[in-house]
N, C-alpha and C positions, 0 to 999 in steps of 0.2 A: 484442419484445426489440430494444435498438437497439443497430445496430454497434457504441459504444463498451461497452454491455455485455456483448455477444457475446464480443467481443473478450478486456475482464477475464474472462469467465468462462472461456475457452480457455488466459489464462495461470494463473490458476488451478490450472487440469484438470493441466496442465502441470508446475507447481511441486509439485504433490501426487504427480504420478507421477516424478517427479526428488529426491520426500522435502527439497526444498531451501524447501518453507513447513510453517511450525509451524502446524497446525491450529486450538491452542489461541489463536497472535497472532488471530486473527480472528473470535476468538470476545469479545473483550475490549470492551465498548459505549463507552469514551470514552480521548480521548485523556489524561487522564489515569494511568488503567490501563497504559497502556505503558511499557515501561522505555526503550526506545530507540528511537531516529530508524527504521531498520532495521523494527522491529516497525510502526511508522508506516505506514512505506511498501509493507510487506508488507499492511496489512487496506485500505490505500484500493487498493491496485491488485487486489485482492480483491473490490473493487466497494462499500466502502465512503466513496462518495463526500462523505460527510459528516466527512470526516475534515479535508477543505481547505474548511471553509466558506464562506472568503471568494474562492477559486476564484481564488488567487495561484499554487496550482505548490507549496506547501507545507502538504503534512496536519501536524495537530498539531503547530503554532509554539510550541507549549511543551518541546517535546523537539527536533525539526529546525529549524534556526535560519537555513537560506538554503536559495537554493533550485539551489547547487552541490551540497549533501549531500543531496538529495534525490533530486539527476539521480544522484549517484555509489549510493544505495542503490539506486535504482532500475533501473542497469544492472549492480549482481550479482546481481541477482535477475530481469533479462529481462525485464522491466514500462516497457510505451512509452504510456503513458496522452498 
């Protein structure tokens, strides 16, 4: 396991015991499926690293559209990827 995954999988553990991540965001296989940026950033810091293909800083460029809304979903939800 490598530290960056270690790491997703701590916040994680985390947001599941905080009830502040939807189980079901992370269950959703493509960016498409998502309704929001939020849900985005919730399954790649989930460890669903396939969400930022091109490994700019932005999962699912079809819904998150820079990569300020990304930084800002990703610090209410405590995910430092």
């Amino acid at each position: 396991m490598t530290h960056r995954h270690a790491f997703a999988t701590l916040i994680l553990a985390a947001a599941l015991s905080l009830g502040t991540l939807n189980v079901v965001n992370a269950e959703k296989r493509y960016c498409k499926e998502m309704e929001s940026c939020a849900e985005a950033v919730e399954s790649w810091c989930s460890g669903h690293s396939d969400r930022d293909r091109d490994g700019d800083g932005i999962p699912c460029e079809n819904i998150c559209r820079s990569r300020q809304q990304t930084l800002a979903e990703q610090a209410l939800i405590g995910c430092t990827l």
